[in-house]
Structure formats: structure tokens, C-alpha cells
C-alpha positions in Angstrom: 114.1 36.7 37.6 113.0 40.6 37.1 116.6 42.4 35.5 115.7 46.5 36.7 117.7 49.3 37.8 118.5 49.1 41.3 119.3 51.9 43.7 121.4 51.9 46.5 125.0 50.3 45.1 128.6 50.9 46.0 130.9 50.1 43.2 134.7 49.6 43.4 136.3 49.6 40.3 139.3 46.9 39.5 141.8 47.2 37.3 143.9 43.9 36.2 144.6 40.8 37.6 146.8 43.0 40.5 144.0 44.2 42.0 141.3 41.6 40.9 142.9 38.3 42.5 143.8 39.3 45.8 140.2 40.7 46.4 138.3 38.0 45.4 140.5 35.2 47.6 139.8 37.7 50.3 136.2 37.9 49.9 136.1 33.7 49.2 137.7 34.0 52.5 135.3 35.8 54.2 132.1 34.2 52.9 129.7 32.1 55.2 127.0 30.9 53.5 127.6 30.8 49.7 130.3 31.3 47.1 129.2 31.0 43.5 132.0 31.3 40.1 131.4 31.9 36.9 134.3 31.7 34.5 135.5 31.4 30.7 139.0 30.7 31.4 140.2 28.8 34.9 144.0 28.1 34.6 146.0 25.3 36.5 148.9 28.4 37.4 149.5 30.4 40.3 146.6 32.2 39.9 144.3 29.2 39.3 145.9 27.4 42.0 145.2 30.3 44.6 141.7 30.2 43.8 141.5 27.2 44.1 142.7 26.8 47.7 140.6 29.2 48.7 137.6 27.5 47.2 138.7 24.7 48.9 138.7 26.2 52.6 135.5 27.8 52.0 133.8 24.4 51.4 135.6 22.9 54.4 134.3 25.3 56.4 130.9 24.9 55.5 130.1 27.0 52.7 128.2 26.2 49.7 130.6 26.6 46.8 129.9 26.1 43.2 132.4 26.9 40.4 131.4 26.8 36.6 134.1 27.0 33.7 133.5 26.9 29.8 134.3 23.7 28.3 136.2 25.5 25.8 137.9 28.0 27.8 138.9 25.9 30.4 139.4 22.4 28.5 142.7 21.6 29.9 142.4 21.4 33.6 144.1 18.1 35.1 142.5 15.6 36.7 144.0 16.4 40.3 143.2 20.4 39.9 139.4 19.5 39.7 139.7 16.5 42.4 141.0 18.4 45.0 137.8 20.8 44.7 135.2 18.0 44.3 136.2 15.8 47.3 136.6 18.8 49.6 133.0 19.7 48.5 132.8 22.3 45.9 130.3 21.9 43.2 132.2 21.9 39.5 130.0 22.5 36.3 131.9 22.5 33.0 129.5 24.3 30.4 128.9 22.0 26.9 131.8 19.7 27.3 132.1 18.2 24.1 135.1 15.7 22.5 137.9 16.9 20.2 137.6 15.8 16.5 140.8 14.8 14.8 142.6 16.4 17.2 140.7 19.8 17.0 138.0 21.2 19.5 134.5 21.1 18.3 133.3 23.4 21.0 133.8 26.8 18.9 130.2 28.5 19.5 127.9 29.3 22.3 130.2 29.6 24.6 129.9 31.0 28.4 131.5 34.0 28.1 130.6 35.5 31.8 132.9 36.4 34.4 131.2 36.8 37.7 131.6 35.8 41.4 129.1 36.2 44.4 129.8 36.3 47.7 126.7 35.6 50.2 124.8 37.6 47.5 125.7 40.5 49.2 129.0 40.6 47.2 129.5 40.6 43.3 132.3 40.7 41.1 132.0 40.9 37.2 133.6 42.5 34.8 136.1 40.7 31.4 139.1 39.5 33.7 139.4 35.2 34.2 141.3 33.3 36.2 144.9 33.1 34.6 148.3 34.5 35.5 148.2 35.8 31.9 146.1 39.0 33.9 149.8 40.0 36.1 151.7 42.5 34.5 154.8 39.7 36.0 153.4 37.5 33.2 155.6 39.5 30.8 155.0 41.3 27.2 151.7 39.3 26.8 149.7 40.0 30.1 146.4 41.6 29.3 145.1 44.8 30.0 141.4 44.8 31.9 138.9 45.5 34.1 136.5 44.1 36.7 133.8 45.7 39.2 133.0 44.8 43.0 129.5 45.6 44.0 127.7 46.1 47.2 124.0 46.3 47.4 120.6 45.1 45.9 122.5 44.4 42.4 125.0 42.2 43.8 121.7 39.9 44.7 120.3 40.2 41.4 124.1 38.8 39.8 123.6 36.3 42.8 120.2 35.2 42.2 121.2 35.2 38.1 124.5 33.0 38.7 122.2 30.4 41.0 119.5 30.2 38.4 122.1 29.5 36.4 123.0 26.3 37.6 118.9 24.9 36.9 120.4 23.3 33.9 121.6 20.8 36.3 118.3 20.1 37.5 116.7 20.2 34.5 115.8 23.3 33.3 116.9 26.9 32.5 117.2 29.7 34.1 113.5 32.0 35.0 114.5 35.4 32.8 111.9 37.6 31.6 111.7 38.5 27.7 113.0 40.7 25.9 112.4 44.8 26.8 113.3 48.1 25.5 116.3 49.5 27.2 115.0 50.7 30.3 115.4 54.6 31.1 117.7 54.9 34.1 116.4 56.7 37.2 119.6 58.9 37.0 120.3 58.0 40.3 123.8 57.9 42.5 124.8 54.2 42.7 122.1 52.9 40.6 122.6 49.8 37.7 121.5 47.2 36.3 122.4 43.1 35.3 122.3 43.2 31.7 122.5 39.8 29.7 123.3 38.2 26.2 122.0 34.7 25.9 120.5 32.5 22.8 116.9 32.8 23.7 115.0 35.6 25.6 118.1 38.5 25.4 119.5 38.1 21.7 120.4 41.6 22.0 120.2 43.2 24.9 123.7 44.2 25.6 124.3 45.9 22.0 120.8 47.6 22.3 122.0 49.1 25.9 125.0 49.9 24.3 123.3 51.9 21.1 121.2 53.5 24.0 123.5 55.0 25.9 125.7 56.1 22.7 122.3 57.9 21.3 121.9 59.7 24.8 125.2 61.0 25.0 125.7 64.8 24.7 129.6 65.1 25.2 131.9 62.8 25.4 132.2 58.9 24.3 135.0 56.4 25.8 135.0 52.8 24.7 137.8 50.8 25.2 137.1 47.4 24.0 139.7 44.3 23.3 137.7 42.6 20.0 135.9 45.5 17.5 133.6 44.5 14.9 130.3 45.4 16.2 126.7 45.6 14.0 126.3 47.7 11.3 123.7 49.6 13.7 126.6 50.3 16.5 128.7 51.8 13.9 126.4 54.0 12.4 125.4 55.6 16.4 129.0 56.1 16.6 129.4 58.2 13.7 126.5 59.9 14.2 127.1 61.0 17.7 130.2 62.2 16.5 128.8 64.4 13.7 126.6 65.7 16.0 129.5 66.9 18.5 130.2 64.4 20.7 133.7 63.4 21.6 133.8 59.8 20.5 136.9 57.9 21.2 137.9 54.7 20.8 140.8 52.4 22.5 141.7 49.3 20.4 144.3 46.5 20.0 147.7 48.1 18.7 149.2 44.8 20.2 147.0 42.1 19.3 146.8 38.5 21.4 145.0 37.7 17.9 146.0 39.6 14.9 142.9 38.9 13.3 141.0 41.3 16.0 143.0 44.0 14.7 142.6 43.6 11.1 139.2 43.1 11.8 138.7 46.2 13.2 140.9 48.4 11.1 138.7 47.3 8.2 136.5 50.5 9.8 138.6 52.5 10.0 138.2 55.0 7.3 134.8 54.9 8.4 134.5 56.2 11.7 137.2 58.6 11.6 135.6 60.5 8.2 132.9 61.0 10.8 135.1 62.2 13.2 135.3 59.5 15.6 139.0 59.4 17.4 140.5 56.3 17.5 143.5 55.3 19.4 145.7 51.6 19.7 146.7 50.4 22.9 150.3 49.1 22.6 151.7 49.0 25.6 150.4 44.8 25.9 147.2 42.8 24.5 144.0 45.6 25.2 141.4 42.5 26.9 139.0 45.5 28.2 135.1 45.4 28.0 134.4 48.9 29.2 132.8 51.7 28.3 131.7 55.4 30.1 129.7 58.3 28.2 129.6 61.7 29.8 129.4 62.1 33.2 128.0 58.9 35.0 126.9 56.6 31.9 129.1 53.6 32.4 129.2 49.7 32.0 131.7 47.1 32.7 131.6 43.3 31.9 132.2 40.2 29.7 131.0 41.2 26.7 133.7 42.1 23.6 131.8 44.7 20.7 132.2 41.8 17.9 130.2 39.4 16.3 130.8 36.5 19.0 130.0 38.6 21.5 126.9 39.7 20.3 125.5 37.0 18.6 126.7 33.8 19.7 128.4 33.9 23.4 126.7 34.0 26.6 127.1 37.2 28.2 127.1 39.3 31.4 127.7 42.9 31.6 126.3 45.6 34.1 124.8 49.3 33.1 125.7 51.7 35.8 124.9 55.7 36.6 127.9 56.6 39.2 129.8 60.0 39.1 132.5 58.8 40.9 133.0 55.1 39.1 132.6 57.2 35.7 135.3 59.7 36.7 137.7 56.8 38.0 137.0 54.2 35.1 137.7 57.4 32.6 141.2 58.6 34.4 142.5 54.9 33.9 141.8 55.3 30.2 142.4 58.6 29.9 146.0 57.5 31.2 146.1 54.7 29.1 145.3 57.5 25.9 148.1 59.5 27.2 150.6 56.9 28.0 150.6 53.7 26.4 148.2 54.7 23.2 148.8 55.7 19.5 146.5 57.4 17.1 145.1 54.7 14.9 146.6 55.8 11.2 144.3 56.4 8.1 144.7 53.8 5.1 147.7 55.0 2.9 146.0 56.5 -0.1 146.6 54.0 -3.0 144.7 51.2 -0.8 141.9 53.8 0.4 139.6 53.4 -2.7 140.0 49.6 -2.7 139.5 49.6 1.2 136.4 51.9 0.8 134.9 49.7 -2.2 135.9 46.4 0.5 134.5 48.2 3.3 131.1 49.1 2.1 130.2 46.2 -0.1 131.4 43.4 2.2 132.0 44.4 5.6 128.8 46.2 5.8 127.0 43.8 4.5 128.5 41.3 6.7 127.6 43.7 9.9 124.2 44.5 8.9 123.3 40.0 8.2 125.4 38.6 10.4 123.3 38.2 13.9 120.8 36.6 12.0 123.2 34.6 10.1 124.6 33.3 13.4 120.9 31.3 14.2 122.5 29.0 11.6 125.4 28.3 13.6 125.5 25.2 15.8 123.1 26.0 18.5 121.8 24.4 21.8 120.1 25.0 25.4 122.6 25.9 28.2 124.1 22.2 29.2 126.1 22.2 32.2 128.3 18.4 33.1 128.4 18.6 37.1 131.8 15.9 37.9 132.1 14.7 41.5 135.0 13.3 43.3 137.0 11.3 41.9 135.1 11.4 38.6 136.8 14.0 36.5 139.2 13.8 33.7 139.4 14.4 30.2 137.5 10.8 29.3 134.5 12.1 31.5 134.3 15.1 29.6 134.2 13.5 25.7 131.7 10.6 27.4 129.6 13.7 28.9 128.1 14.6 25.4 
């Protein structure tokens, strides 16, 4: 498929599972032809259970449904939650099922990352939200904070045409993307993005790169809010460069971690970015699982993709590029709320650690950033292999015999 900017979108931005659930079961309700779901996680809860019923009714009225999960994100689905779907029709594609080892999943790399939905291609969903009740503020201290986008218009085909080709793996072969391109410029216009990908063969890099684009072109104002922080050496330096230049760079980060290792991670940089006058700010009101990002006044992109190393090297991705005044201005009040409410400033290193942190910093984490996405073609690697179960066929035996 040809991945351009297209003209001619309406966007509706989503924020948490509040707003995100009840629109797609209304839109799977709705559909005629075609409902098509791409997920990391898919949980057997009330959330996963509501999709699934609606999935269900779609495919007994006639539509074409096809559902695809990670086989690492979504390992533990019972036998009876996938059933049900499969005998009432609905295609179900686990991604690189593979068998535990002692006990331990061996599935820790290449993972499908992507959150999307289509309806009739003329509806899309995407954005870094899955299918769990962990997304419902009534989940408790640890629901997650995030984001998701409905689009109308010629985009919405292009993520529908994407999350078809996607399935060829069943067929036999992969998906029909074109190579690898500069960023494209934007044609500035109202309403106008594009499908942007990260996968392991023709778009290594494409969703940093559009990234680093849009953080060289900015001339005021930076706003990333992003759940996992360790991005390429190359990432950082734009950052801190923008800043010195003038730009208001500010960035919203785990205060509350769902992993603690995210946050050391990240606070390994620190010292870094704020010398060069980057702001930096900890979300602590629950786990920060954002993917988001607007610069000035109609730069914006929303998706899948974290700003660390699995992201960017190893996972596939899905995020979209966007130029929208109004989705800019209501993507930047939800963070600039979430700055002003619910956000900390993210402290300097206490001045007896700072020269051993700096020294730490710049010999090892540097080096890490600036190797690692070509260190990670030595990780386990493979083509995109999808298991398709049918009635009656799946359970967690089928899955270790798939491989």
C-alpha cells in the first residue's frame, strides 16, 4: 500500500478507557460490511467480555469480523472466551504464539504492538489504549492514563486497507508496504495525516524519524507525554537542541510507574535534558500509558508506539501524524490539565550522586542509545506469523503446538 498525507479527515480525540470502550461497541454495532481488531492486550474482564459480545453480533449479522491479539499480550485467554467468537464466525489470529519454557514465556521480542480498529474502512480507531478494565478509572489506583483517536475520512481507509493487508500472513505472505522514505513534508492542511508504521523490514524507523522531524520543525512549544522514555541518542539530542534554541519543550513521564524500571530508566536523562532546558514533569496521579505528542499549533500524533528502545527497535508499530488546529488544541488542554493537576516537576539528581550520574550517563547510557537499534538485529527475529484457531479449536495446547 502507498502510506501519504491525506486530506479531508475528521478526528475525535479519546481520552481513557471511559470514552474509548463505549465508542467502539457502538461503532462494532453499527458496522455492515467489515469489522477488523488489532490488539496487544485483549482481557477476559468486563471490558474484554463487552467487546466481545459485540463482535459476536456483528458476525451473526453478517459482517466480516476479524480480531488479532499478540501472543504475548494476550496469552491467557480461556478456551470458552475465544470459542464463543470462532463458532459465531469471527476470524481470531493470535500473532507468534509460541510455548512457555520452564514455566517462563519465550515470546519477549517482536511483538504486535498496534492498537487499531476499522469499521467499514470508513471508520478508524488507533491510538496506545487495549482492551482491559485496567483502562477505567473504577479499576482503582492502577488504571492507566491514555489516549486513542477516531477518524473519519480517506485515512481511516488507508488504517483499513493496512489492518487487511495485515492479515496476508495467513495466506502466505506479508503485507504490500512500500520502502522506506524521508519524512514526508505535510501539506499544512486542516484535517490532514498520515498512517505511519514501525515494523522489522521496510519501516525500521520511521516512527522515530517522524518524531525527530517534527521536534526539528518546531518553533514554540514541545508537548510529549509518553508512558516508557528511553528513546535514541538522536531523539535526545533534537530535544535539547530545540530547547536551546527557544522552544518550550516539555515532557510528561511516569511519577507512578506500572514498571519501576520505566522510571529509572528514564531518570537516567535526566540531568541531561533539563541542563538544556527541557521541562520535565511526573504524572502521579496513576500509571502515565500515553503515546502522544503535539508541537505548536497543529503538529500532533497519537498511537501505539512508547519513545524506548522496544518501541523503536523491536515492536511492531502503528501511530498516525496529524496537522489539525482543533485536535492540537484539545489533545494539549488534556495535558496541560494533567501538568497542572496531577503532575510534579521531575527533581534534579541530589548533588553528591550528580558527578557519578553524569560519568554513568554519558559513558553508558549514551552509548547504549546511540548502538542499540542496531544491536536489536541480533535479537531473536522473524517474519510476521499469525496462528488463525477455528471453532472449537482453541486452547492453550493449540497455541504451544502452533510453533
Amino acid at each position: 500500500m502507498n502510506l501519504q498525507w491525506r486530506s479531508g479527515n475528521r478526528f475525535e480525540l479519546l481520552e481513557n478507557g471511559e470514552q474509548f470502550f463505549p465508542r467502539v461497541v457502538e461503532l462494532v454495532g453499527q458496522a455492515r460490511t467489515e469489522v477488523l481488531v488489532e490488539t496487544f492486550i485483549l482481557f477476559d474482564d468486563k471490558v474484554g467480555r463487552q467487546l466481545r459480545e459485540a463482535l459476536i453480533a456483528a458476525a451473526r449479522r453478517g459482517v466480516q469480523v476479524e480480531v488479532t491479539v499478540d501472543g504475548y499480550g494476550s496469552e491467557g485467554l480461556p478456551q470458552e472466551f475465544v470459542q464463543g467468537m470462532t463458532e459465531a464466525g469471527v476470524g481470531f489470529h493470535v500473532f507468534d504464539p509460541r510455548p512457555r519454557l520452564l514455566g517462563m514465556r519465550t515470546n519477549w521480542f517482536r511483538r504486535l504492538h498496534r492498537k487499531i480498529v476499522t469499521i467499514d474502512g470508513r471508520i478508524a480507531l488507533i491510538g496506545g489504549i487495549n482492551f482491559g478494565a485496567d483502562h477505567l478509572a473504577d479499576y482503582g489506583p492502577e488504571a492507566k492514563q491514555d489516549y486513542s483517536l477516531q477518524i473519519e475520512g480517506p485515512l481511516a481507509g488507508d488504517l483499513r486497507e493496512f489492518a487487511r493487508e495485515a492479515l496476508a500472513p495467513v495466506r502466505g505472505r506479508g503485507p504490500r508496504l512500500r520502502r522506506r522514505e524521508p519524512p514526508q513534508a505535510s501539506p499544512y492542511e486542516e484535517g490532514a495525516g498520515r498512517l505511519v508504521l514501525r515494523d522489522n523490514n521496510h519501516h525500521p524507523s520511521d516512527i522515530e524519524r517522524y518524531y525527530r522531524a517534527g521536534i526539528r520543525a518546531a518553533r514554540r512549544d514541545i508537548l510529549i507525554a509518553n508512558a516508557y522514555f528511553f528513546p535514541g541518542y538522536r531523539l535526545l539530542r533534537d530535544l535539547a537542541n530545540a530547547a536551546r534554541r527557544g522552544v518550550r519543550v516539555r515532557l510528561i513521564l511516569q511519577g507512578e510507574p506500572d514498571m519501576p524500571a520505566a522510571k529509572l530508566a528514564a531518570s537516567m536523562l535526566y540531568e541531561y535534558l533539563l541542563q538544556a532546558g527541557v521541562q520535565i514533569y511526573e504524572y502521579c496521579e496513576r500509571p502515565l500509558h500515553a503515546k502522544v505528542a503535539c508541537m505548536d499549533d497543529s503538529w500532533l500524533t497519537v498511537g501505539s508506539s512508547n519513545l524506548d528502545p522496544l518501541s523503536l527497535s523491536l515492536n511492531l508499530e502503528a501511530n498516525v501524524v496529524v496537522h489539525d488546529t482543533g485536535l492540537n488544541t484539545a489533545l494539549r488542554d488534556s495535558l496541560e490539565r494533567l501538568i497542572a493537576e496531577q503532575c510534579r516537576p521531575a527533581p534534579l539528581p541530589a548533588r553528591s550522586g550528580r558527578k557519578l550520574r553524569r560519568m554513568w550517563t554519558g559513558v553508558f547510557v549514551f552509548h547504549f542509545l546511540r548502538r542499540f537499534p542496531a544491536w536489536a538485529g541480533y535479537f531473536p527475529a522473524h517474519r510476521p506469523r499469525l496462528k488463525t484457531f477455528q471453532a472449537k479449536e482453541f486452547d492453550q495446547a493449540q497455541v504451544q503446538e502452533s510453533v
